[in-house]
C-alpha positions in Angstrom: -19.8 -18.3 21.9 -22.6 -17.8 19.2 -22.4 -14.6 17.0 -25.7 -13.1 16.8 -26.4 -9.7 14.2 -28.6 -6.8 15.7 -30.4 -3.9 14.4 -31.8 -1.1 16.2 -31.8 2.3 17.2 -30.0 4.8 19.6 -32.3 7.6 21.9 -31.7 9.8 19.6 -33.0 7.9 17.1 -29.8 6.9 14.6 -30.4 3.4 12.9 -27.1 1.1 14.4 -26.7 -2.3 13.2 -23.6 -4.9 14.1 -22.4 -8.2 15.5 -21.5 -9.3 18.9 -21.1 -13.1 20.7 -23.2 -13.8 23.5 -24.6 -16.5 24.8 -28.0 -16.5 23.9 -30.6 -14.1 22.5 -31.9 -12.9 25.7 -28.3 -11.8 27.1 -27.2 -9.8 24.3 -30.3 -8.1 24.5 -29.8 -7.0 28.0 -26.2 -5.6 26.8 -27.4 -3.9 23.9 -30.1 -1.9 26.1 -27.4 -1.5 28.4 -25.5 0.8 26.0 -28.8 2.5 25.1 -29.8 0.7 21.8 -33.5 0.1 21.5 -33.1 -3.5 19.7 -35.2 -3.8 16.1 -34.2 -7.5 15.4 -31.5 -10.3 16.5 -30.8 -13.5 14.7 -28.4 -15.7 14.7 -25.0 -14.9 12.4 -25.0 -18.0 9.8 -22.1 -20.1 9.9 -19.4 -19.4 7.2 -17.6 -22.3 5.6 -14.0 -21.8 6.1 -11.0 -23.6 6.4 -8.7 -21.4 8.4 -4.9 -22.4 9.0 -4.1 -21.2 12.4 -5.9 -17.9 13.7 -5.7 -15.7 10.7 -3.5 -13.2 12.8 0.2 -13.4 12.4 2.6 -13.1 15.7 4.2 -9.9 14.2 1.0 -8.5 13.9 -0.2 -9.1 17.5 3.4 -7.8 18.7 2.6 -4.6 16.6 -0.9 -4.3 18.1 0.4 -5.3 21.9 3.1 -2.4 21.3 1.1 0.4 19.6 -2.2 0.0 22.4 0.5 0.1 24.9 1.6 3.4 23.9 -1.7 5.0 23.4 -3.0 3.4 26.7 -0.1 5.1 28.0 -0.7 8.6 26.6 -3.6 8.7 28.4 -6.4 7.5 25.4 -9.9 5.5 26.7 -9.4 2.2 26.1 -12.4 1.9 23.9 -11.0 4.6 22.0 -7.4 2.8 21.5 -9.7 -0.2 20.7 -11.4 1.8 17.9 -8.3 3.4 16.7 -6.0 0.3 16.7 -9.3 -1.8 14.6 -9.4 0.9 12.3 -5.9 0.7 10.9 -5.6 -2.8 11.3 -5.4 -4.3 7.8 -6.1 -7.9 8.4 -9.8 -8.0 8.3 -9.7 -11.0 11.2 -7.9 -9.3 13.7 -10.0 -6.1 12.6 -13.4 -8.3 13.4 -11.6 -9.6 16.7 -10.9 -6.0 18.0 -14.2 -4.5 17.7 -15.8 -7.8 19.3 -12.9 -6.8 22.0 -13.8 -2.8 22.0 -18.0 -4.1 22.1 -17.1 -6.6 25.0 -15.4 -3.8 26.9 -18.1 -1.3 26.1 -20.6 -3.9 27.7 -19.2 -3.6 30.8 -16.6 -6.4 30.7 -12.9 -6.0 31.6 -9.8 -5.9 28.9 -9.0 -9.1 30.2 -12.3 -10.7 30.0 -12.8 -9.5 26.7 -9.6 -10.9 25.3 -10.5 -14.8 26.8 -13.0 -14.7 24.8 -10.6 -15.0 21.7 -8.0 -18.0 22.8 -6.2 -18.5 19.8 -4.8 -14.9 19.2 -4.4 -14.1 22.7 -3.1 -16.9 24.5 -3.4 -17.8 28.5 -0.2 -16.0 29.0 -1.0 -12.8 27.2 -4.8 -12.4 29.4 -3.2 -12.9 32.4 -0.6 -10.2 32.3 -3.3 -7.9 31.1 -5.3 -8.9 34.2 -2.5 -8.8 36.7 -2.0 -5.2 34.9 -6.2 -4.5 35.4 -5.4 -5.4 39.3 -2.6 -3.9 40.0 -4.1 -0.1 38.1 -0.6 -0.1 36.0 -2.4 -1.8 32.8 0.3 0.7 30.7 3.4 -0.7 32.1 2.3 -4.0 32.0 1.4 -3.7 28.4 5.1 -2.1 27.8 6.4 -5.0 29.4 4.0 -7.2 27.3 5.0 -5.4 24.3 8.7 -5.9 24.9 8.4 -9.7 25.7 6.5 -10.4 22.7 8.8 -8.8 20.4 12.0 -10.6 22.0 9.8 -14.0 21.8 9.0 -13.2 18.1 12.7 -12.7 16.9 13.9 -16.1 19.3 11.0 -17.9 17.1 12.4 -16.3 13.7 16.3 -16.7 14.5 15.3 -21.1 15.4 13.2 -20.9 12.0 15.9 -19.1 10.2 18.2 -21.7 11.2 16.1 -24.5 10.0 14.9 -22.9 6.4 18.6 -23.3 4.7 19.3 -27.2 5.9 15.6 -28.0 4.4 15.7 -26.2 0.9 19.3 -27.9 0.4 18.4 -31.1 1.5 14.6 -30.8 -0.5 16.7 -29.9 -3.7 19.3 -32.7 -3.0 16.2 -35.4 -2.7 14.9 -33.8 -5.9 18.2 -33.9 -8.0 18.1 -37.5 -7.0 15.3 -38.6 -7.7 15.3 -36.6 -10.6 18.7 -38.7 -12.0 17.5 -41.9 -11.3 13.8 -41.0 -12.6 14.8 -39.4 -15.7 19.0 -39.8 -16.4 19.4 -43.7 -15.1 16.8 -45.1 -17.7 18.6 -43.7 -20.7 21.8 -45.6 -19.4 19.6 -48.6 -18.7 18.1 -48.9 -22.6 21.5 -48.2 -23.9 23.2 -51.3 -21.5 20.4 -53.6 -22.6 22.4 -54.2 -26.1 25.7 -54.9 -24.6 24.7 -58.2 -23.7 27.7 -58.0 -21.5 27.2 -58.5 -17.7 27.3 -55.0 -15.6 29.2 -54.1 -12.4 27.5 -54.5 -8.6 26.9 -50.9 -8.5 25.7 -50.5 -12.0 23.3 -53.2 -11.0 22.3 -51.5 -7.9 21.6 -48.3 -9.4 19.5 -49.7 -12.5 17.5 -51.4 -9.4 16.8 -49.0 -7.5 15.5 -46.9 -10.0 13.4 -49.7 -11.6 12.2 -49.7 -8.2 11.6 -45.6 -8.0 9.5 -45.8 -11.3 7.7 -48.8 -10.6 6.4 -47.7 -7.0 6.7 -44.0 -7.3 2.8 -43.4 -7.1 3.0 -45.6 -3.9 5.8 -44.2 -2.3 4.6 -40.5 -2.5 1.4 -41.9 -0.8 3.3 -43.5 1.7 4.9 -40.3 2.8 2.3 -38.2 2.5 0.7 -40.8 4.7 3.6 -40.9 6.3 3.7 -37.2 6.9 0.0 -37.2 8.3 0.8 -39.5 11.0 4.0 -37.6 12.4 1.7 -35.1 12.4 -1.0 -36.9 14.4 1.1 -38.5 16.6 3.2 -36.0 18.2 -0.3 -33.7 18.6 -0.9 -36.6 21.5 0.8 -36.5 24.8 3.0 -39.5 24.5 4.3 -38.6 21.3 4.9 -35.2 22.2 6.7 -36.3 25.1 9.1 -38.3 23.4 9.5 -35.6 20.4 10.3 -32.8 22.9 13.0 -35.2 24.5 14.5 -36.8 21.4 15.1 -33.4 20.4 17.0 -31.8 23.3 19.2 -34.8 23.1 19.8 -34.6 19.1 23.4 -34.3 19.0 23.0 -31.2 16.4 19.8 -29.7 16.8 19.2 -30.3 20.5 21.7 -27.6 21.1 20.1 -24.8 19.4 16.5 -26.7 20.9 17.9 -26.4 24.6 19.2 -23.1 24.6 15.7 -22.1 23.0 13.7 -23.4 25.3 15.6 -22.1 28.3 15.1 -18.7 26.9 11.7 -19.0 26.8 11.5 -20.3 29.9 13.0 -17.3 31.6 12.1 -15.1 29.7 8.3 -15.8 30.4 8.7 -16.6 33.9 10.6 -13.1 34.6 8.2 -11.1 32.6 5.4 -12.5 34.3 7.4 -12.1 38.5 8.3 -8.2 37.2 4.3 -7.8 36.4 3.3 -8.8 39.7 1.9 -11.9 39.3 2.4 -14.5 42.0 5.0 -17.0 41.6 2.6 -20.0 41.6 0.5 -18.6 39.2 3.7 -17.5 37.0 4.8 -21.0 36.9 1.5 -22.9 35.9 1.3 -20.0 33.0 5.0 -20.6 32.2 4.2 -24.3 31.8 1.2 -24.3 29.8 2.9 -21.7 27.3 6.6 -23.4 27.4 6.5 -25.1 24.3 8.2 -28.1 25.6 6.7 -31.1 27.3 10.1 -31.8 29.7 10.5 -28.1 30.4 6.5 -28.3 31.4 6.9 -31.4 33.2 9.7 -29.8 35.3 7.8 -26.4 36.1 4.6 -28.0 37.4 7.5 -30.0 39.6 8.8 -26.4 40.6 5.5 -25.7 41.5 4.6 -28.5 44.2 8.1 -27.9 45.2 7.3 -24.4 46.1 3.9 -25.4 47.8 5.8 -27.5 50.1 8.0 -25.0 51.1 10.8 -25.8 48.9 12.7 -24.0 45.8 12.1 -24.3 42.2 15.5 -25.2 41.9 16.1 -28.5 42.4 13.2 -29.5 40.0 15.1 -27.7 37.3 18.1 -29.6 37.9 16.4 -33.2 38.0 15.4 -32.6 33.7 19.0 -31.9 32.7 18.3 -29.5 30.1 19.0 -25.9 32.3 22.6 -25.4 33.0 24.4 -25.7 36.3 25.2 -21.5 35.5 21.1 -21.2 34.8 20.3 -23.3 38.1 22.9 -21.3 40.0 21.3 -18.1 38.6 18.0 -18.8 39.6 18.8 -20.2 43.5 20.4 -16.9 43.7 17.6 -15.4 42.8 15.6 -16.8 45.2 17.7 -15.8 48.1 18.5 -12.5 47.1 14.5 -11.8 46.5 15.9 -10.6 42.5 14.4 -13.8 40.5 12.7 -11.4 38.1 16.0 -9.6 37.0 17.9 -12.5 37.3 15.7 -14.4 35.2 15.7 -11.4 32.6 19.6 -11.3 32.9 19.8 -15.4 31.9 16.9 -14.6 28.9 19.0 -12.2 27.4 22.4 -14.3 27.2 20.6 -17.1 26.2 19.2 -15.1 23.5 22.6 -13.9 22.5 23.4 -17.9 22.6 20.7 -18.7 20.4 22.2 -16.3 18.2 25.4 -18.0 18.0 24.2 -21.3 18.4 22.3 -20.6 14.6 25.3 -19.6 13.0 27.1 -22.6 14.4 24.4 -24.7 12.9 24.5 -23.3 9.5 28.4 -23.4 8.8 28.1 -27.0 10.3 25.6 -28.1 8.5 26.0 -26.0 5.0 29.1 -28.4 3.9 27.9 -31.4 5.6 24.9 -31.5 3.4 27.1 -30.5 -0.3 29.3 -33.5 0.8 26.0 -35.8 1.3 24.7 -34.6 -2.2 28.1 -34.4 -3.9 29.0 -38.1 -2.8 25.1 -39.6 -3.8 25.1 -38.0 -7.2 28.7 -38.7 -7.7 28.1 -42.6 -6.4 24.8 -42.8 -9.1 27.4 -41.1 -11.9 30.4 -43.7 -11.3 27.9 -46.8 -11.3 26.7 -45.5 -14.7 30.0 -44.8 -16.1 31.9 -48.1 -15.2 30.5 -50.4 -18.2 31.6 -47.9 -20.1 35.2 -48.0 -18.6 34.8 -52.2 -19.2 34.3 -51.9 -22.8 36.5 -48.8 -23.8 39.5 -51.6 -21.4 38.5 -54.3 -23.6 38.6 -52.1 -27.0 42.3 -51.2 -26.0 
C-alpha cells in the first residue's frame, strides 16, 4: 500500500500532521474524518532510495515486543495505548514507524490482526493468525503469552543451529586463508631460490610450485568465479527445485543433517502445538505450519497430512512416508490423536527435541573442532614438506 502524509486539524482546532498507507487519496480521507481530523492537505509520501537487508527488525526484537504487549495487554491497557507505549520505547526507528502505522490502522477501525497483515515481513503468516484466532476467541492476552513463549523458544533453536555453525566456518575461513596465503606469499620465495639449483625437483615440490603459479596467475579470476559462484547458490536454491533438493541433501548430510533433522522436527511441533493449544483448527494449523516450516520435505509432508485429514485419515502416516520424524515422534503424535492431547503432546516432543538440539550442537563442535586442525595441520604440513625436500637432496648430496 501507498504512504500518503496528511495535515489537518482536530474539533478543537490543534494542527495534527502524520503518515498512514491507504489505498488511494479518497480512502484515507474517509479514515482521517473518521477519527475527527478536518484534512488541510494529502500527497503522496516520496519514495526513499534504500537498500534494506531483510526487514530492518531483528527476531529478538519482535520476541521482546510480542512479550512486553502481551503483558500490558494483559494488565488490562487499550490496545492503542500498548501500541503507543511499546512505539515509544522502541529504539529501532523501523519497527518504531511500523507500530504507529499498526496503532493508526487499529485507531481506524481495523482489527490487531488486520493491521499487522499489512506489514508481512516483520509479522509473518504464522504470527497474524494466532493474533486472530486470539481476536475470535476474546483471549487475545493468552494468546499473545503463548505467542510470546513460542517466539522466544523459536529464537534460541535459531541461535543454538547458528552457534553451531559460526566455529566450523571461522576455522575453516582462516584455514583457506593461511593457505592461500603460503602459496601466495611463502611458495614464491622458495620457487626463485630453486631456480638456481638447476637440479631437477621432487613430484611434490613440483606440484606445489604449480599450483601456486596457478593461484597467482588466475587469482583475479578465481575470486570472480566464486563470487559468481556464490551468487548463483544463492539464486538457485531461492527456486523451488533447488530448494527442494537443498532441504533434502541436507537432512541426509551424514554430519550436519543430524543437527538439520532434529531442528526441523522441533519446529515442526513446536508450531503446530502452539497453534492446536490457541484454538485454531487443525487444517488451518497445518497449512500455517507448512508455509512457516522452513523446510521444503517437512512442507511437502504437512500439506500431505492435510488431504490425509480431509479424507478422514490421520496426519500420521504422511509423516512417516518423508523419513525425517522418528518412529518415537510418529508414535507420539498417533497418540495424540487418539487420546484428543495432540497439543501437549506436540509441546512435550518440542521440548526434548529442543534439549536434542542442544546436544546435537555440542556433538557437532567436538566432532568437528579436531577434524578441521587435522585438515589444516596435514595441508600446511604437506605445502611445508614439498618445500623442504630439495633442500634434504642437496644437504644428502653435500654429505
Amino acid at each position: 500500500m501507498p504512504v500518503f502524509e496528511y495535515k489537518g486539524k482536530t474539533l478543537a482546532g490543534a494542527p495534527v500532521f502524520g503518515e498512514l498507507s491507504a489505498g488511494n487519496r479518497e480512502q484515507l480521507a474517509r479514515l482521517l474524518r473518521q477519527n475527527r481530523i478536518l484534512v488541510s492537505s494529502i500527497r503522496k509520501k516520496p519514495a526513499e532510495l534504500k537498500i534494506r537487508l531483510g526487514s530492518g527488525v531483528k527476531k529478538v526484537e519482535l520476541s521482546r515486543f510480542t512479550r512486553q504487549f502481551a503483558t500490558m495487554i494483559g494488565a488490562g491497557l487499550p490496545m492503542v495505548q500498548c501500541l503507543e507505549i511499546m512505539g515509544t520505547q522502541t529504539e529501532n526507528k523501523e519497527f518504531c514507524r511500523i507500530i504507529n502505522a499498526v496503532k493508526e490502522s487499529v485507531q481506524g477501525g481495523s482489527t490487531l490482526s488486520e493491521g499487522l497483515r499489512r506489514h508481512p515481513k516483520i509479522f509473518d503468516y504464522l504470527y497474524v493468525n494466532m493474533v486472530e484466532a486470539g481476536e475470535m476467541s476474546g483471549a487475545l492476552d493468552t494468546i499473545l503469552v503463548r505467542l510470546a513463549l513460542y517466539r522466544e523458544k523459536a529464537d534460541a533453536l535459531v541461535r543454538k543451529v547458528k552457534g553451531a555453525m559460526v566455529y566450523p566456518c571461522v576455522v575453516a575461513v582462516v584455514a583457506i586463508g593461511v593457505t592461500t596465503g603460503m602459496l601466495t606469499f611463502i611458495v614464491p620465495t622458495f620457487a626463485k631460490m630453486f631456480s638456481g639449483l638447476g637440479a631437477e625437483l621432487p613430484k611434490p615440490t613440483m606440484i606445489i610450485l604449480a599450483l601456486s603459479h596457478f593461484l597467482q596467475a588466475n587469482f583475479p579470476f578465481l575470486i570472480i568465479g566464486l563470487i559468481g559462484g556464490i551468487i548463483g547458490f544463492i539464486f538457485w536454491i531461492r527456486t523451488e527445485s533447488g530448494r527442494a533438493i537443498f532441504d533434502a541433501t541436507l537432512l541426509k548430510a551424514p554430519i550436519f543433517g543430524n543437527l538439520a533433522r532434529k531442528s526441523s522436527v522441533a519446529r515442526f511441533t513446536r508450531t503446530l502445538g502452539t497453534l492446536l493449544s490457541s484454538g485454531v483448527s487443525i487444517l488451518d494449523a497445518l497449512e500455517i505450519t507448512a508455509k512457516t516450516a522452513g523446510n521444503v520435505v517437512i512442507a511437502n509432508a504437512i500439506k500431505k497430512s492435510v488431504l490425509s485429514i480431509a479424507e478422514g485419515e490421520t496426519i500420521t502416516a504422511p509423516l512417516k512416508e518423508t523419513g525425517v520424524f522418528p518412529p518415537m515422534v510418529t508414535q507420539m503424535i498417533s497418540v495424540g490423536e487418539k487420546t484428543g492431547g495432540l497439543d501437549e503432546m506436540l509441546q512435550k516432543i518440542a521440548d526434548f527435541y529442543d534439549e536434542e538440539v542442544d546436544q546435537a550442537v555440542s556433538s557437532l563442535t567436538s566432532v568437528i573442532e579436531p577434524v578441521i586442525i587435522v585438515i589444516m595441520g596435514m595441508v600446511i604440513g604437506c605445502i611445508l614438506i614439498a618445500m623442504y625436500l630439495p633442500m634434504f637432496d642437496i644437504i644428502g648430496k653435500i654429505g
